[in-house]
C-alpha positions as CSV (number, residue, x, y, z in Angstrom):
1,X,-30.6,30.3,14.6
2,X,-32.4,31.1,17.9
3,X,-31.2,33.8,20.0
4,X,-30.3,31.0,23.0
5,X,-27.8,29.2,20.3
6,X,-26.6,32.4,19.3
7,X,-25.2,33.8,22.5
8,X,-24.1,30.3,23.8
9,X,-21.8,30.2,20.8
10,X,-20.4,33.8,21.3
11,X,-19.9,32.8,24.8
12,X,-18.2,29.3,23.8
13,X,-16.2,31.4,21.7
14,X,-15.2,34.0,24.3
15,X,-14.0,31.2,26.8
16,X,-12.0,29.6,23.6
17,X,-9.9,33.0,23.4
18,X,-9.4,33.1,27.3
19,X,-7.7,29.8,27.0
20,X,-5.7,30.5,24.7
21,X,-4.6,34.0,25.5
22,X,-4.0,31.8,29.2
23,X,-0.7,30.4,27.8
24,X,0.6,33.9,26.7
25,X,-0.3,35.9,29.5
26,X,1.7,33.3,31.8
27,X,4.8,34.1,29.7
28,X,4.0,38.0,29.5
29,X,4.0,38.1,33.4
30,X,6.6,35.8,34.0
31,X,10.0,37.4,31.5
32,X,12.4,34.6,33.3
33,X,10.8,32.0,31.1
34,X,12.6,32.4,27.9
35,X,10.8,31.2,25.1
36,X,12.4,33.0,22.2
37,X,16.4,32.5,21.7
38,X,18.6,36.2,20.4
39,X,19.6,34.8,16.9
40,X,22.2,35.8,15.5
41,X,23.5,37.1,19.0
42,X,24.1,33.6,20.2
43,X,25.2,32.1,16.9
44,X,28.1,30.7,19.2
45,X,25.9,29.1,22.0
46,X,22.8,28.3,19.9
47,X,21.7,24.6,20.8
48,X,19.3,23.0,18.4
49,X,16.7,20.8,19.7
50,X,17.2,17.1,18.1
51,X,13.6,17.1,16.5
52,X,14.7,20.4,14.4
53,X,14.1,20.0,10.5
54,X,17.0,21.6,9.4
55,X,18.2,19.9,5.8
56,X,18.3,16.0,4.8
57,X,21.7,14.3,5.1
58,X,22.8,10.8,4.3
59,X,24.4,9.2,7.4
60,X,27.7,7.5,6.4
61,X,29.8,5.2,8.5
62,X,33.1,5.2,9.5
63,X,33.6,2.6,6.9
64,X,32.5,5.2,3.9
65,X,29.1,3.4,4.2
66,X,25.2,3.8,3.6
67,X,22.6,2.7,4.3
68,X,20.3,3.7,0.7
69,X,19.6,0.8,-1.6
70,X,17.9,3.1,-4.5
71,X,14.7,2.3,-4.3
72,X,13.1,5.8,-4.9
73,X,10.6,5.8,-2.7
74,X,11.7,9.0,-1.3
75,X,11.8,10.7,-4.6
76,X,8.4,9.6,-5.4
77,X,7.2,10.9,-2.0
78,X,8.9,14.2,-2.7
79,X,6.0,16.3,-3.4
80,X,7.8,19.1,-5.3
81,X,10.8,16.6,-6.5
82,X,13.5,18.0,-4.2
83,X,15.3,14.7,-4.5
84,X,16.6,12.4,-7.7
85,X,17.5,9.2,-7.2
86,X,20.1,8.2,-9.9
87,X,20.7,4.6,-9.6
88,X,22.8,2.3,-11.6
89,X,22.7,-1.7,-12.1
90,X,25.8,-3.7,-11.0
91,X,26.3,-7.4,-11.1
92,X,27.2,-9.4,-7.9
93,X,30.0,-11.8,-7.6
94,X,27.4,-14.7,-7.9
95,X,26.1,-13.0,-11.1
96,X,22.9,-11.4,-10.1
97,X,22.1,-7.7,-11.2
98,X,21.8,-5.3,-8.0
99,X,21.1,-1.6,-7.9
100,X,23.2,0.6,-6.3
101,X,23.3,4.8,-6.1
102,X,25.3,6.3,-8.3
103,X,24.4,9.7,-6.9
104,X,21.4,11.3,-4.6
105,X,20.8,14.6,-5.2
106,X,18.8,16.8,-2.9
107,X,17.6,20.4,-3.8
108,X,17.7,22.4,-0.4
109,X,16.2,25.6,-2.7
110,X,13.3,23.4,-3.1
111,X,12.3,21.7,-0.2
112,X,9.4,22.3,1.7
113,X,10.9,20.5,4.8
114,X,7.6,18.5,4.9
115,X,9.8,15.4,5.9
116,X,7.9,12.2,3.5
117,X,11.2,11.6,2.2
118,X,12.6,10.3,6.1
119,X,10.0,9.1,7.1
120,X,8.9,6.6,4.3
121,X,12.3,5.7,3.6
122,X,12.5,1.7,4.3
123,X,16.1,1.5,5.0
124,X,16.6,4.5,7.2
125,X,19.0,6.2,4.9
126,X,18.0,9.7,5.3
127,X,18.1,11.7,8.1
128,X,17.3,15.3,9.5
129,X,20.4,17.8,10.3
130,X,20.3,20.4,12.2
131,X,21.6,23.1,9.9
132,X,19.4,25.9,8.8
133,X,21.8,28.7,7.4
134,X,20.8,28.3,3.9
135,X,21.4,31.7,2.6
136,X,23.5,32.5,-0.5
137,X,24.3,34.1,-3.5
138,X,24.2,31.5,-6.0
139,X,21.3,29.0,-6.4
140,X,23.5,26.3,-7.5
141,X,25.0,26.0,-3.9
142,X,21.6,25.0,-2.7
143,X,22.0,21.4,-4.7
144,X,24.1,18.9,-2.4
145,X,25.0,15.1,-3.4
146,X,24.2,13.4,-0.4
147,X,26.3,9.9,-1.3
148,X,30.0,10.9,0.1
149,X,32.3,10.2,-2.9
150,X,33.1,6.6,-3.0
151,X,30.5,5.3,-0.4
152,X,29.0,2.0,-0.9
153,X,26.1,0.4,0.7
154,X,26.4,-1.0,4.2
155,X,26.6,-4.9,4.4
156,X,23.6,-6.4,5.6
157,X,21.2,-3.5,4.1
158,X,19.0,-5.1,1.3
């Protein structure tokens, strides 16, 4: 490398910082900006913002229903296999066999909170939740059922 290449890229590099260092400097010299919220001060006023990945929940009408037909997709986009899918086969009033959840089990413990499981979902069955205190004392907390006890699947979702 010539000499000319060498300082332009220490120089390129320099300017890079200055950018960057731009952004924090304007919130070192301005302290009425707040930027970083007093948890667990203002556990009582704490508003999440809606994009938040807090934990995957199920969304269930009023009616007790879902919209998750058991495909699996999300448990085969799971990269460390947070979720199980366990489905069961059911047969319609006109005599064909359907599958239906028996229950959807999602392992908090062991989620990575990459977010593959909403967003290839085809149905739109999962969701994100804004809750984030996870801590506990026994590990076996941390696995939920998402499907609410006696939930079917919502009419019209196929």
């Amino acid at each position: 490398m010539n000499v000319i290449g060498y300082i332009s890229s220490i120089f390129k590099g320099v300017i890079s910082l200055l950018k960057g260092m731009k952004v924090t400097g304007s919130y070192f010299f301005r302290p009425w900006t707040v930027v970083t919220q007093k948890y667990p001060e203002n556990r009582k006023t704490l508003v999440m913002y809606e994009r938040m990945k807090g934990e995957i929940v199920m969304p269930h009408n009023a009616n007790n229903e879902h919209k998750c037909t058991g495909c699996g997709i999300c448990e085969i986009n799971c990269p460390n296999g947070t979720i199980e899918v366990i489905s069961k086969q059911i047969q319609t009033e006109e005599g064909k066999k359907k599958r239906i959840i028996d229950k959807h089990i999602y392992r908090i413990g062991m989620c990575t909170f990459c977010g593959l499981c909403v967003k290839t979902c085809p149905s739109n069955a999962l969701a994100f939740a804004p809750n984030f205190e996870h801590a506990v004392f026994n590990r076996a907390k941390l696995t939920k059922v998402l499907n609410q006890e006696g939930s079917v699947l919502e009419k019209g979702v196929e």
